[in-house]
N, C-alpha and C positions, 0 to 999 in steps of 0.2 A: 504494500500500500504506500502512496507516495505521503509525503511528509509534508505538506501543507496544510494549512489550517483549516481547522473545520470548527463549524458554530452548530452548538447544543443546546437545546433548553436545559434549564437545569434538571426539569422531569428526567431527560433521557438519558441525560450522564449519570444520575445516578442508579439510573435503569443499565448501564452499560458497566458503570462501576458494577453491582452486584452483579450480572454476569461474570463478570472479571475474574470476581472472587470465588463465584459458585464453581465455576472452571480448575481453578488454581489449587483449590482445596478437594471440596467436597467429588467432583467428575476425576478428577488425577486418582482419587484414593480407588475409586469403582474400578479404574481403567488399570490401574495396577494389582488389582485384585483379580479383573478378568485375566490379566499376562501371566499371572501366578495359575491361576486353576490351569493355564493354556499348557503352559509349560508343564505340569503335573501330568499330563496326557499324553507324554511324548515325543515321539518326534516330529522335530519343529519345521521340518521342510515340506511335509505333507500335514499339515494339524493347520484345519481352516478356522477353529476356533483363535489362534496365537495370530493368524493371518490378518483376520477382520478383526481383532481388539489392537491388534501396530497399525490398523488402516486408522483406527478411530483414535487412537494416540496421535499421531500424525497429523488428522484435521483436528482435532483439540489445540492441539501446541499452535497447529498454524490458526486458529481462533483467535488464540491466548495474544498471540503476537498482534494480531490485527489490532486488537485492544487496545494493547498495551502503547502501542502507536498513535492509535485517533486519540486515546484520553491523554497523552505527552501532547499534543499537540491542537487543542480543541480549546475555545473561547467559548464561555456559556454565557448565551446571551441573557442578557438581561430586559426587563419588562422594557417596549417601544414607548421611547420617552414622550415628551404630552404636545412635542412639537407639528402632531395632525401630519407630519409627513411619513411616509411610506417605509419604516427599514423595518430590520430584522426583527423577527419578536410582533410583529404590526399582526391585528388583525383586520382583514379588510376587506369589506362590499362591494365589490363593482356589479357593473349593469349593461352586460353588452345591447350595441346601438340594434334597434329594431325588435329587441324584446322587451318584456317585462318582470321576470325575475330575475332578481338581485342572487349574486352568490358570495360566500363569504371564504375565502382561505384568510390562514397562517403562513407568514412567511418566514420559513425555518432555515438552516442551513441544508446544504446538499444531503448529509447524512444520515438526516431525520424525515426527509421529505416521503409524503404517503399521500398519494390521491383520494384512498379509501376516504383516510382522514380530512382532508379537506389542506393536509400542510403541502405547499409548494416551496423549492427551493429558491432563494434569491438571486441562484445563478441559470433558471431556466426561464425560455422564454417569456412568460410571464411575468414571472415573479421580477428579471430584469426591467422590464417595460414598467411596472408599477413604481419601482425604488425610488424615495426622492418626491414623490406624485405627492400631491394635496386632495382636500373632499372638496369634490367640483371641479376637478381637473379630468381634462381626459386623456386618451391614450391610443396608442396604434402598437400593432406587433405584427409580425408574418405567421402567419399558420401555413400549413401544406392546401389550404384550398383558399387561400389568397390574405390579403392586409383585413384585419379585425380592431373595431374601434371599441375601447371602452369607457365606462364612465366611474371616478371613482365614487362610492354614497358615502361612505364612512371609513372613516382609520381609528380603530381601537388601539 
């Protein structure tokens, strides 16, 4: 994973923190425990049981690392200050032109972004187009089926 920074709410950092540690400790003890009964079973060149628990050691550790790198290098945003403009942390209404319902995302950092949830990243198209925006300001972006205007209603 590349070493640039990444922005977190605090929710999810310390959602990513307790992974961390759930990993570190409590899945290491499991995963060492399966290697042990593996290896009770003999031998280790044909024994698929000792195979698939070094597979699952191997994406643990490489988990572990991903981790251990986004939270070295992660800024937690903080609540979007009361400046009505557009940043990290914002929650925000727009209103595209020729409809009538309003939608609302969060704009999180890349890391944390979920559509399910309603979070967009501040570095996707959207989320870029808004940044900086005021309520009552509008805006333009490119989508794949042409230039899309929107209106901003609110910045929480």
């Amino acid at each position: 994973m590349n070493q640039e920074e990444q922005y977190l709410t605090k929710e999810k950092f310390q959602e990513l923190t307790k992974e961390l540690e759930y990993l570190k400790t409590t899945r290491r003890r499991e995963i060492a425990e399966q290697l042990e009964y593996a290896r009770s079973l003999g031998d280790l060149s044909e024994n698929a049981e000792y195979q698939e628990a070094r597979e699952i050691q191997g994406a643990t550790e490489g988990r572990i690392r991903q981790l251990e790198t986004m939270l070295a290098h992660t800024n937690i945003i903080k609540g979007a200050k009361k400046s009505g403009e557009v940043l990290l942390g914002s929650k925000v209404t727009i209103l595209k032109k020729g409809e009538k319902d309003a939608r609302e995302y969060e704009i999180v950092g890349s890391a944390e972004a979920n559509m399910r949830e309603r979070k967009i990243s501040h570095m996707s198209p959207l989320g870029t187009a808004m940044m900086g925006k005021k309520k009552g300001e509008s805006f333009e972006f490119e989508t794949p089926n042409g230039v899309v205007t929107y209106k901003i209603m609110k910045v929480a």
